[in-house]
KOLLO-820933 format. One record per residue: residue in three letters; y, z, x of N, C-alpha, C in turn. Coordinates in steps of 0.001 Angstrom, whole numbers, plus 524288, in hexadecimal, padded with zeros to 5 digits. Layout:
<nodes>
ALAYZXYZXYZX...
</nodes>
This chain:
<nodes>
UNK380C72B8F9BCCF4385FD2BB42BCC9538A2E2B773BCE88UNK389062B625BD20438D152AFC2BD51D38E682ACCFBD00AUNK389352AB2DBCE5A38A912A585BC8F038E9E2A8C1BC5D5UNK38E2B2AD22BC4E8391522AF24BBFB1395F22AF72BC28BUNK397A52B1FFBC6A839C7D2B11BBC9E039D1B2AC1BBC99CUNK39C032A622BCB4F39D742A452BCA5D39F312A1E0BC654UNK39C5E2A31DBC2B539F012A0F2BBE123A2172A339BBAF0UNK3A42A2A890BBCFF3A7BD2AB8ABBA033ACB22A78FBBE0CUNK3AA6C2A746BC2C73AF472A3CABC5633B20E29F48BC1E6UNK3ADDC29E0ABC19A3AECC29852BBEF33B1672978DBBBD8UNK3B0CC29C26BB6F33B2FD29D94BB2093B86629F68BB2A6UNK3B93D2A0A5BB5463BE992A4FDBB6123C34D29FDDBBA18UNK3C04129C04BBCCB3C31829617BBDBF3C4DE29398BBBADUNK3C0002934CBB71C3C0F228FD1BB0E53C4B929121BADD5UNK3C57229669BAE643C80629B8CBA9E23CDE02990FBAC1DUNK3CEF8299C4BB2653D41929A0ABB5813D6DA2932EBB30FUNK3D30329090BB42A3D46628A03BB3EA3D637289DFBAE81UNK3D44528BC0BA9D23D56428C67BA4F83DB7828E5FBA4CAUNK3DCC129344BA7163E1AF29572BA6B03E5D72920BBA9A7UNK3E3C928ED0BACFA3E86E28B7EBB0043E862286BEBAC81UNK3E45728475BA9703E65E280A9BA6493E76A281C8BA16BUNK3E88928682BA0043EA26287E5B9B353F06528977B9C47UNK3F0B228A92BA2C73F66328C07BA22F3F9EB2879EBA36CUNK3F6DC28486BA5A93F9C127ECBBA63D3FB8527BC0BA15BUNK3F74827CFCB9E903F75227BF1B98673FD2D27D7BB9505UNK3FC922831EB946D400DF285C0B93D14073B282B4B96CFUNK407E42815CB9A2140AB12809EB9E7640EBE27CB8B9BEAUNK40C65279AEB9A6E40F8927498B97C0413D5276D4B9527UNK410FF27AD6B91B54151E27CBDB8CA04187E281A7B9000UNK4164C28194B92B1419C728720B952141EF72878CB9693UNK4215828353B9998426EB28050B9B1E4275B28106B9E91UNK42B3828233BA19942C17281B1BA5B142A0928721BAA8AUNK4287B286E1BADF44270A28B2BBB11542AB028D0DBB355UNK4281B292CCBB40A42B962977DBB6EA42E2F2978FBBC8BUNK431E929891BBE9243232298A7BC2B84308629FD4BC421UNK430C52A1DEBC1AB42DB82A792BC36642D2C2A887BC036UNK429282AB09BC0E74249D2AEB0BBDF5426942B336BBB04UNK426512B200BB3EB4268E2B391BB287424C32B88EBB008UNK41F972BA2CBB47241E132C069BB38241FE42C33EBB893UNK420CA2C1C3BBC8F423B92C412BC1884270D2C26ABC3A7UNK4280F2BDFEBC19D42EAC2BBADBC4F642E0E2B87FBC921UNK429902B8E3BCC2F428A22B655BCF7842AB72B118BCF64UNK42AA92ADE0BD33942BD92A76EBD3EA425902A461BD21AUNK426272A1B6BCECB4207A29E0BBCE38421D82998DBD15AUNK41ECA298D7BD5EA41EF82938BBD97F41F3328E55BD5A2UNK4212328A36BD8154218728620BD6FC41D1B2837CBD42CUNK4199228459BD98C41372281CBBD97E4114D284ECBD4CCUNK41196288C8BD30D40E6228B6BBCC724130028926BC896UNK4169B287FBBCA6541B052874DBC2B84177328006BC3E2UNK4181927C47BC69341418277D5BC863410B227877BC56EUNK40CFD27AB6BC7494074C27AA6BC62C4077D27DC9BC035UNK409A22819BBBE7F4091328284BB74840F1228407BB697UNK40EE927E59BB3724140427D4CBB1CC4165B2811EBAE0AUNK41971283B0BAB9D41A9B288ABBA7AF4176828CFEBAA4CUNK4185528DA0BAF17415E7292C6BB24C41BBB297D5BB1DFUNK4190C29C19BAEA441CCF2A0B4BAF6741B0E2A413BB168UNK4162A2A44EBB486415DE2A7FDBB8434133F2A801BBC25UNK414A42AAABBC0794119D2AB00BC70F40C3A2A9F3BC5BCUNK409B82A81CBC8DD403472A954BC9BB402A42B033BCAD0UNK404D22B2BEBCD07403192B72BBCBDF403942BAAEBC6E3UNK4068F2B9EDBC41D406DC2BA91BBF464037A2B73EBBA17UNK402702B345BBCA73FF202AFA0BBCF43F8FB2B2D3BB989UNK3F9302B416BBE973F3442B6BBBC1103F2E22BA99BBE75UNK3F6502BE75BBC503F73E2C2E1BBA323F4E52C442BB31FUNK3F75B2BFD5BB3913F7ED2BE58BACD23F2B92BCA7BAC80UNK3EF992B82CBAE4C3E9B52B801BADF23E69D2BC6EBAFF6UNK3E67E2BE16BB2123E5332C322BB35E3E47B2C6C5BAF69UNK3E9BF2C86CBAD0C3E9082CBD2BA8543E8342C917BA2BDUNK3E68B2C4FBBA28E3E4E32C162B9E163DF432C2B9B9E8AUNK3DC622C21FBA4363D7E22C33CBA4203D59C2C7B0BA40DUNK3D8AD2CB8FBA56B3D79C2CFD9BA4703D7E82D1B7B9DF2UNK3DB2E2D16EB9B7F3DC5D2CFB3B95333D8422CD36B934EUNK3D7012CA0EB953B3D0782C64AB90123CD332C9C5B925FUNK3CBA62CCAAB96983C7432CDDFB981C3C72A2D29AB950AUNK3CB3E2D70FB94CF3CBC72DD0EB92B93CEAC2DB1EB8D9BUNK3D0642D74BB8B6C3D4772D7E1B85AA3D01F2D660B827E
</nodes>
Protein backbone atom coordinates (compact mmCIF):
# COMPACT_ATOMS: atom_id res chain seq x y z
CA UNK A 1 0.00 0.00 0.00
CA UNK A 2 3.12 2.54 0.76
CA UNK A 3 4.57 1.79 -3.02
CA UNK A 4 1.16 2.76 -4.47
CA UNK A 5 1.05 5.89 -2.15
CA UNK A 6 4.06 6.62 -3.26
CA UNK A 7 3.69 6.63 -6.53
CA UNK A 8 0.41 8.27 -6.70
CA UNK A 9 2.88 10.89 -4.93
CA UNK A 10 5.03 10.93 -7.52
CA UNK A 11 2.44 11.27 -10.18
CA UNK A 12 0.49 14.06 -8.81
CA UNK A 13 4.46 16.04 -8.51
CA UNK A 14 4.90 15.21 -12.09
CA UNK A 15 1.17 16.27 -12.82
CA UNK A 16 1.97 19.82 -10.51
CA UNK A 17 5.59 20.41 -12.40
CA UNK A 18 3.65 19.97 -15.74
CA UNK A 19 1.08 22.79 -14.78
CA UNK A 20 3.92 25.21 -13.67
CA UNK A 21 5.70 24.70 -16.95
CA UNK A 22 2.84 24.94 -18.98
CA UNK A 23 1.89 28.13 -17.24
CA UNK A 24 5.20 29.62 -17.61
CA UNK A 25 4.76 28.55 -21.09
CA UNK A 26 1.58 30.40 -21.49
CA UNK A 27 3.26 33.47 -19.69
CA UNK A 28 5.25 34.85 -22.53
CA UNK A 29 2.08 35.50 -24.54
CA UNK A 30 0.16 36.63 -21.66
CA UNK A 31 1.66 40.41 -21.20
CA UNK A 32 2.02 42.08 -18.70
CA UNK A 33 1.05 40.93 -14.98
CA UNK A 34 -1.56 41.85 -12.55
CA UNK A 35 -1.10 43.94 -9.81
CA UNK A 36 -4.34 42.31 -8.13
CA UNK A 37 -6.05 39.55 -8.53
CA UNK A 38 -8.30 39.39 -10.82
CA UNK A 39 -10.83 36.84 -9.17
CA UNK A 40 -10.72 38.69 -5.64
CA UNK A 41 -8.97 41.87 -5.89
CA UNK A 42 -6.49 40.98 -3.76
CA UNK A 43 -2.75 42.51 -4.19
CA UNK A 44 -0.49 39.78 -6.15
CA UNK A 45 3.05 40.24 -4.43
CA UNK A 46 5.86 41.27 -6.35
CA UNK A 47 7.78 38.00 -5.82
CA UNK A 48 4.61 35.86 -7.88
CA UNK A 49 4.10 38.78 -10.88
CA UNK A 50 8.58 37.84 -10.83
CA UNK A 51 8.34 34.44 -10.77
CA UNK A 52 5.09 34.00 -13.60
CA UNK A 53 5.30 36.71 -15.66
CA UNK A 54 1.41 37.53 -17.14
CA UNK A 55 0.20 36.42 -13.56
CA UNK A 56 -3.67 37.52 -13.10
CA UNK A 57 -4.26 35.87 -10.15
CA UNK A 58 -3.45 35.30 -6.26
CA UNK A 59 -2.13 31.88 -5.43
CA UNK A 60 -5.18 31.42 -3.61
CA UNK A 61 -7.28 31.72 -6.37
CA UNK A 62 -4.54 30.10 -7.76
CA UNK A 63 -5.27 27.04 -5.83
CA UNK A 64 -8.93 27.31 -6.41
CA UNK A 65 -9.08 27.11 -10.02
CA UNK A 66 -6.80 23.83 -10.00
CA UNK A 67 -8.71 22.51 -7.56
CA UNK A 68 -11.92 22.71 -9.45
CA UNK A 69 -10.17 21.64 -12.75
CA UNK A 70 -9.44 18.56 -10.83
CA UNK A 71 -12.37 18.05 -9.56
CA UNK A 72 -13.91 18.62 -13.30
CA UNK A 73 -11.58 15.79 -15.11
CA UNK A 74 -12.20 13.53 -12.27
CA UNK A 75 -16.47 13.89 -12.22
CA UNK A 76 -16.83 15.72 -16.01
Amino acid sequence: MADELDLLQEQEDLINQLHIQAARARSGRAGESLTHCEGCGNDIPQGRRDAVPGVRVCVACQQHLEFQSKQYQRWG
